[in-house]
MIKERO-435552 format. One line per 8 residues: number of its first residue (from 0); their letters; for each residue x, y, z of C-alpha. Coordinates in steps of 0.1 Angstrom, whole numbers, m for minus. Each point is the difference from the previous one (the first is absolute). Layout:
# residues N
NUM = a = X,Y,Z | ...
END
This chain:
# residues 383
0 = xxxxxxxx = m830,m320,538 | m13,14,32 | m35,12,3 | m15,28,20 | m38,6,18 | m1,37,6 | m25,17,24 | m13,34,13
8 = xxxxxxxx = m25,3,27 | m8,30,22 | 9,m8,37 | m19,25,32 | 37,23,6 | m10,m8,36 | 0,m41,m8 | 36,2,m12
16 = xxxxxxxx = 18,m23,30 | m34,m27,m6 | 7,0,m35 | 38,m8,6 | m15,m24,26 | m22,m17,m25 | 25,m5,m35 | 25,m14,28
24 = xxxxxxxx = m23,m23,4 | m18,m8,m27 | 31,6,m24 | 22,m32,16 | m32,m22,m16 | 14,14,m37 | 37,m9,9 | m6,m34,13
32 = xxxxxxxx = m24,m5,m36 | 34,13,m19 | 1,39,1 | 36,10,m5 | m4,36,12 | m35,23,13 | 3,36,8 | m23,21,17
40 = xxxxxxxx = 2,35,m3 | m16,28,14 | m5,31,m24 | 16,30,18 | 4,20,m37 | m30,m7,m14 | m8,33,m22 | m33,7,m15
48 = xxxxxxxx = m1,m6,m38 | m16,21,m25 | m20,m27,m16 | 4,m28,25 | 19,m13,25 | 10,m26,28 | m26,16,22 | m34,3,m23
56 = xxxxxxxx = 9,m30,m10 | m7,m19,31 | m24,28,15 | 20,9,22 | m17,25,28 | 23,23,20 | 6,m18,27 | 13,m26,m21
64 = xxxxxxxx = 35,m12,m13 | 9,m16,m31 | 19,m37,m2 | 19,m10,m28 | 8,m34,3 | 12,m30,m20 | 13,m33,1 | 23,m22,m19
72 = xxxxxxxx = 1,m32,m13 | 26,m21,m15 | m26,m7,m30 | m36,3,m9 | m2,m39,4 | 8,6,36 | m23,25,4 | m29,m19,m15
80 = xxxxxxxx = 5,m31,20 | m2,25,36 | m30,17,m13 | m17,m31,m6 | 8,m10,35 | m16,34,20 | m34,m13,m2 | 10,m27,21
88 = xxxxxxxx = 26,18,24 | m21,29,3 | m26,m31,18 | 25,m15,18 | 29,27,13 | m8,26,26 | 28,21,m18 | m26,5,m29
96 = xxxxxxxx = m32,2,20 | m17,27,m1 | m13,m7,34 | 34,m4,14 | 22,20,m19 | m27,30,m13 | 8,23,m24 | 5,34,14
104 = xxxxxxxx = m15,18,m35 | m27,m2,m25 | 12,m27,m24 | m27,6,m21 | 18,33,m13 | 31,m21,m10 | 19,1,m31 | 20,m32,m13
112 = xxxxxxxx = 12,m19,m27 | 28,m23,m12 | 30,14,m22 | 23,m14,m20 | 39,14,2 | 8,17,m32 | 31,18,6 | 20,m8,33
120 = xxxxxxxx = 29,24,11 | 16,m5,36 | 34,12,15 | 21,m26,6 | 10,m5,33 | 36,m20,m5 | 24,7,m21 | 7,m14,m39
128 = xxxxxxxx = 26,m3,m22 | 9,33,m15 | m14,22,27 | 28,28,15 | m3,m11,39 | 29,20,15 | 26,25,m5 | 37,4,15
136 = xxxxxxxx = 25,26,3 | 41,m10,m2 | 17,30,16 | 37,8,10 | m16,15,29 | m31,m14,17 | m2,28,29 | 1,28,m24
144 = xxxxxxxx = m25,m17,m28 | m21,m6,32 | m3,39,15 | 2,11,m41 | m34,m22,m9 | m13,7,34 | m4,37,m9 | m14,m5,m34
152 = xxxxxxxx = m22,m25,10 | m29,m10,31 | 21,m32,1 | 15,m13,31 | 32,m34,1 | m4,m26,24 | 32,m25,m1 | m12,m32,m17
160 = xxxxxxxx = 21,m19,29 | 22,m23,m24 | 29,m4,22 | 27,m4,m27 | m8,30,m18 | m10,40,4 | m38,m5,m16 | m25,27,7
168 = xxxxxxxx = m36,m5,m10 | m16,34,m13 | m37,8,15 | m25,22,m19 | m30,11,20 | m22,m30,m10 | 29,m28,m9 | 32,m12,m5
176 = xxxxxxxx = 14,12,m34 | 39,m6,m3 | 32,m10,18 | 33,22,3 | 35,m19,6 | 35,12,m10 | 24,m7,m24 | 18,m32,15
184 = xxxxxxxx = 41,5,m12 | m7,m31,m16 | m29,14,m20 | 25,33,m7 | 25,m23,m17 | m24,m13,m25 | m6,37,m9 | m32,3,18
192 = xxxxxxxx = m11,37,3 | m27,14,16 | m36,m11,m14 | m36,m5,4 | m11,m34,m7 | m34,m18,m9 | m16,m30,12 | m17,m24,m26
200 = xxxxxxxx = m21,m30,10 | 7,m32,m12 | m16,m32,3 | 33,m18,5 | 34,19,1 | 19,m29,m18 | m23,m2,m23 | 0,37,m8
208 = xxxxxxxx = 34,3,2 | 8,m22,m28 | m27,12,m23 | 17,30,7 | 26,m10,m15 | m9,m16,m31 | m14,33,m7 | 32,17,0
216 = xxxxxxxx = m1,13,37 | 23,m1,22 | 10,m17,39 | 15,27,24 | m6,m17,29 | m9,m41,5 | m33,m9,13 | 2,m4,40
224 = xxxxxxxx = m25,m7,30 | m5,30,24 | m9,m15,28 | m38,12,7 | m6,20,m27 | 3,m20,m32 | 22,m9,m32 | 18,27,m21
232 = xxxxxxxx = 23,4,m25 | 14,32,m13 | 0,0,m41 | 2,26,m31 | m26,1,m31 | 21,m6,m31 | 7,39,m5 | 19,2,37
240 = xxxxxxxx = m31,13,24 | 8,m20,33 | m27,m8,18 | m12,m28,29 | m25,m32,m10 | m15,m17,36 | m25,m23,14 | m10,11,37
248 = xxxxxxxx = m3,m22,25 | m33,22,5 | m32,m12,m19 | m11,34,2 | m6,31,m20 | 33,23,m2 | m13,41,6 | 34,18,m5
256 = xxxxxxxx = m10,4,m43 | m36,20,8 | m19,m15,m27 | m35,5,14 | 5,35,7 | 24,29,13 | 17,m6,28 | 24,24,12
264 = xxxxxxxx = 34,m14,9 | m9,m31,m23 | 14,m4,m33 | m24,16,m28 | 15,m10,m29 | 28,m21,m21 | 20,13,m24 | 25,m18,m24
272 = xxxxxxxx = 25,19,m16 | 15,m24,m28 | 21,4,m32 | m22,m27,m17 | m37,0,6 | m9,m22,m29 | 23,m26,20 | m10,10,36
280 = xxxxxxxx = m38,m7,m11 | 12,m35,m13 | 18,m9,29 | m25,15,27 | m34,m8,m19 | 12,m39,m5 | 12,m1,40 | m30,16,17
288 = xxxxxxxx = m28,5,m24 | 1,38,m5 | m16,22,m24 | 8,25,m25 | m31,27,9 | 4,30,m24 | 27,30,m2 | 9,33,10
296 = xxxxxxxx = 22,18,m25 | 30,14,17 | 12,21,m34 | 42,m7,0 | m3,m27,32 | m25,m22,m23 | m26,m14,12 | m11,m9,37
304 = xxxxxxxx = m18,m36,m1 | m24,m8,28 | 2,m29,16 | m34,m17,15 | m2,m31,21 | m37,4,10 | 4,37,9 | 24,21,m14
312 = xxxxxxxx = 34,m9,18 | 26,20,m21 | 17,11,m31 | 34,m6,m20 | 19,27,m17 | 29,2,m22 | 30,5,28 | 20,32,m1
320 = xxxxxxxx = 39,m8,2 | 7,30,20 | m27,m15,24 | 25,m27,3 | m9,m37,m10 | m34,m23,m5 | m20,2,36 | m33,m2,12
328 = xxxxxxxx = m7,32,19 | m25,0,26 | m27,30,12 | m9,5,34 | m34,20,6 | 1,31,25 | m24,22,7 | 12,29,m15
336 = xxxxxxxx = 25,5,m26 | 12,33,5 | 5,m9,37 | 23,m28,m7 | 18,21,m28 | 11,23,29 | 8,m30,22 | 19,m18,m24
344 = xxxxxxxx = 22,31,m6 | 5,12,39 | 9,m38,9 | 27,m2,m29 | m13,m17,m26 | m6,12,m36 | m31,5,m20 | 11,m7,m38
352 = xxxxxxxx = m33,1,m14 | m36,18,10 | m24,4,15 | m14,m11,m40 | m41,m2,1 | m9,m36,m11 | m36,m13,m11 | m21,m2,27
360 = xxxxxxxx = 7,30,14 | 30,m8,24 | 36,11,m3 | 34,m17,m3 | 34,6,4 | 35,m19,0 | 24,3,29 | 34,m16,8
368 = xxxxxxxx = 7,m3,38 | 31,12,18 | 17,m31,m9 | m8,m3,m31 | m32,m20,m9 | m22,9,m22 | m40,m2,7 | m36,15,m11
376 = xxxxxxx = m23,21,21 | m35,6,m6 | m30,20,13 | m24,24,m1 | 1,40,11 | m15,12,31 | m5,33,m19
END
């Protein structure tokens, strides 16, 4: 377990670049003794307290500026053994002396100590099995899907430059968040219609695809390489729900599901409409580890069963046959709800559903483009 030394100490505002000077300095002695990470920081929002706070507890004076600083070790052995080794370093390396390397504030009106981890949380920054990574439109018309979400949307298409195939790679303000391709006539003969699809990540694609199929799911399209961007297969959850499993070729962290916070343009939120949700938990709780975290009671529609993977990430329902069959149906954020209601009808599209408020405060609404996919807006009102 990791182990942290945590100190404040009041630093002369006007001493800020010699105080930068001097941790640069002095700090590289604590890496080389086995530090895994220091930060330095300098208090720019450091509000007065009504019993105490950061700065009466250092004494800090007016012309002064608060440091919170820390640094961390792989484990309190490690940590031990450097300590007992300053006494000596502090004699024999400039980078510790205080004749060479003075400190440029009172040390005596430092605060430290060394803490012991009790909780941890930290975002992740790749991608693990079970995570929604991307999202992807199959159209029988790309140009018209393009100017339709285009309007509705701050999201701009940028072609993916696959030579063998019409892929478009949807940009939301901040990041990448879907693709758009059409309906190959191959595609159309195997009764594909249009659709919004999700991404899962998998470990392995194989792997997934066959436990996948022990669990009653199904293969809609083999596993293959795309060159550059990863392994995917295109499968459905035992109640019909098609939907993509992948492993990038990217170690990093996919963006396009906004699970930190809302994004508009980015998708906001996951939504499975199945006709068994005792089976869809089964078969999605064994693959990817999700959890069944409480219920809203939807009266004649049953209940709606939250999903969390971490965060919250989505919900299943019991799917409505006029709805047409099992999906997963995505939400987009935008910025205002009412605005993309208007938007959505004035570019062609239909609004089957909302604006609805939802906890939280935020609206949503179903809408089924021009060609006949069906997706999820949600937002706030400006007014």
């Amino acid at each position: 377990m990791t182990y942290i030394d945590g100190f404040v100490i009041a630093v002369p505002t006007a001493n800020r670049q010699k105080f930068i000077d001097h941790a640069n300095t002095g700090d590289s002695v604590f890496m080389e003794l086995g530090a895994l990470r220091i930060l330095e920081c300098w208090g720019d929002d450091v509000p007065e307290g009504k019993q105490t706070d950061f700065r009466r507890a250092v004494q800090a004076t007016a012309d002064e500026s608060v440091v919170f600083s820390w640094i961390e070790w792989p484990d309190k052995a490690t940590r031990d053994a450097a300590m007992a080794r300053m006494e000596e370093t502090m004699k024999t390396d400039p980078r510790m002396s205080p004749e060479h390397n003075p400190m440029p504030f009172d040390g005596a009106r430092m605060i430290f100590g060394g803490f012991t981890p009790v909780v941890t949380m930290e975002a992740a920054s790749s991608d693990s099995q079970g995570d929604f990574i991307w999202y992807e439109l199959l159209t029988t018309d790309a140009d018209a899907a393009q100017a339709f979400y285009g309007k509705i949307l701050p999201w701009t298409f940028a072609d993916s430059g696959q030579a063998d195939m019409d892929y478009r790679i949807v940009r939301a303000p901040e990041h990448d968040v879907a693709g758009l391709m059409a309906i190959t006539p191959d595609m159309a003969e195997h009764g594909a219609q249009p659709v919004w699809l999700s991404y899962l990540a998998v470990d392995d694609v194989d792997q997934a695809v066959t436990a996948i199929t022990e669990k009653g799911g199904t293969v809609q399209m083999p596993a293959m390489d795309v060159p550059m961007v990863g392994r995917i297969a295109m499968v459905a959850d035992p109640q019909g729900a098609p939907l993509y499993v992948m492993k990038p070729v990217s170690g990093g962290k996919s963006m396009a599901f906004a699970y930190d916070r809302p994004r508009v343009g980015h998708a906001a939120w996951n939504e499975l409409h199945t006709a068994d949700q005792l089976g869809a938990w089964a078969f999605y709780g064994d693959l990817f580890g999700w959890v069944h975290d409480g219920d809203l009671d939807m009266g004649p529609m049953g209940q709606y069963q939250f999903i969390r993977r971490g965060g919250m990430i989505g919900a299943m329902m019991k799917a409505d046959p006029a709805m047409g069959p099992p999906r997963w149906n995505t939400y987009f954020r935008v910025a205002d709800i009412d605005a993309a209601k208007t938007a959505v009808v004035a570019a062609g599209g239909q609004v089957v559903q909302g604006p609805d408020e939802i906890p939280g405060g935020d609206f949503s609404m179903n809408c089924i483009d021009p060609q006949g996919a069906a997706f999820g807006l949600v937002g706030g009102r400006s007014s």
